[in-house]
C-alpha positions as CSV (number, residue, x, y, z in Angstrom):
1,X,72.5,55.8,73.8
2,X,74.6,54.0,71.1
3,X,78.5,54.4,71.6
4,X,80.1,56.3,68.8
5,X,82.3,53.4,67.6
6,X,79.1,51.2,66.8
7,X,76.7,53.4,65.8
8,X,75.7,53.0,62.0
9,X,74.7,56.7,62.0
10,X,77.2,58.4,63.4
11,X,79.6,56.1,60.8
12,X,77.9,57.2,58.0
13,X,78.0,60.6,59.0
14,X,81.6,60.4,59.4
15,X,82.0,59.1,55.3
16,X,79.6,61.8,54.4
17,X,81.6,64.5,55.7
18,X,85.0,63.3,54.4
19,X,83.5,63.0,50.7
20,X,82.0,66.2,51.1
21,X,85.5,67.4,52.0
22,X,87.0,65.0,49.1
23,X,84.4,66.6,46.7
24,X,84.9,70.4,47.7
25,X,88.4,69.9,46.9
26,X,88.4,68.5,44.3
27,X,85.8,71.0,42.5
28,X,88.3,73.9,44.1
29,X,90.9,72.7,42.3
30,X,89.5,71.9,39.2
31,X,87.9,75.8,38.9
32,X,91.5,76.8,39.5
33,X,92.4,75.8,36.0
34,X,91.4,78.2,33.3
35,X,89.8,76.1,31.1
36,X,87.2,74.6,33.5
37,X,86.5,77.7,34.7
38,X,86.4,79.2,31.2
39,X,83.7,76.3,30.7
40,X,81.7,76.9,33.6
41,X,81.1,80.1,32.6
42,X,80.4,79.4,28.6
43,X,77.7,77.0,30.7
44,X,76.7,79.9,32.6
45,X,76.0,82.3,29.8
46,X,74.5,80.2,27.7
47,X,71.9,79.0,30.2
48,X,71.3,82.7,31.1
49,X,70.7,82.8,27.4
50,X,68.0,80.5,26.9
51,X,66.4,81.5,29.8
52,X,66.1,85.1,28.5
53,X,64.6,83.8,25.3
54,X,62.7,81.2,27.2
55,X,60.8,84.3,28.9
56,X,60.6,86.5,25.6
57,X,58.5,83.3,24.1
58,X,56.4,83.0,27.3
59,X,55.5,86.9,26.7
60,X,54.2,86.4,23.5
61,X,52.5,83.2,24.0
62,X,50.6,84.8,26.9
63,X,49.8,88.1,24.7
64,X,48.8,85.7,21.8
65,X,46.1,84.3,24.4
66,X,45.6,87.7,26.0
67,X,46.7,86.6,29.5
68,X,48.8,89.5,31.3
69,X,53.0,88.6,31.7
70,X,54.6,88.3,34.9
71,X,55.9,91.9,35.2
72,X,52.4,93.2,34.2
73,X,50.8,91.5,37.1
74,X,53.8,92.8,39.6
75,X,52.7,95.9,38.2
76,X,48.8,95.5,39.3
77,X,50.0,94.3,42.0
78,X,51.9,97.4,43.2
79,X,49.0,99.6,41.9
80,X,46.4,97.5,44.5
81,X,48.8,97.8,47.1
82,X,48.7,101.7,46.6
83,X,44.9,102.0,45.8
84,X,44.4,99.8,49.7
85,X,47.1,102.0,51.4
86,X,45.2,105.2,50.0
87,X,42.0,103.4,51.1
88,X,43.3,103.0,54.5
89,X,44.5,106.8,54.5
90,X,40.8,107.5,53.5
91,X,39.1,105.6,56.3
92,X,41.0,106.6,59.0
93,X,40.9,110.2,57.9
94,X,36.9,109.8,57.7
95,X,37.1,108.6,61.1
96,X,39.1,111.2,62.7
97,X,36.9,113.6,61.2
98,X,37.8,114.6,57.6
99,X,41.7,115.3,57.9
100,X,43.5,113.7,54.7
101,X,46.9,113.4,54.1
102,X,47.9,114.2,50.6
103,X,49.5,110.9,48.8
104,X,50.9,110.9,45.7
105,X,48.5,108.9,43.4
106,X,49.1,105.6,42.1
107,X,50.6,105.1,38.2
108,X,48.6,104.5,35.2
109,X,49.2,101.1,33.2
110,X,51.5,101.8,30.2
């Protein structure tokens, strides 16, 4: 095994984690003054901006090609999952002989 002194590795290791120290300190003390954290934020809100519009184009580029949105196919997606667990109710009722459990049913598309 290489001794610690000589070892390239272990070395740059050692720089890496000072930096990293060197780094988070610096950035600490930078958000401590009210205009770069005033900044950050303006940064913040502005991407959470466009990425709200960014999504509200998506939706109508995918309607305008008749392709279900995100949401819509979270919302299939729930609805199979309760169609299979009904299913599942089903079978096993069939296979104890006939006993169902009553289950709420699952929604209707909007």
């Amino acid at each position: 095994m290489a001794d610690k002194d000589t070892d390239p590795a272990a070395a740059w290791q050692a720089m890496f984690g000072e930096m990293s120290k060197g780094f988070t300190a610096l950035a600490s003390q930078a958000m401590a003054t009210p205009e770069i954290a005033r900044a950050v934020g303006q940064v913040g809100g502005a991407t959470a901006e466009a990425q709200k519009q960014f999504g509200e184009m998506m939706e109508k580029y995918l309607a305008g090609l008749n392709l279900p949105t995100r949401a819509q196919m979270d919302e299939y997606g729930a609805r199979l999952s309760a169609i299979e667990a009904r299913l599942d109710q089903l079978t096993a009722a069939i296979n104890q002989g006939g006993k169902t459990a009553a289950t709420p049913k699952p929604p209707h598309a909007k």
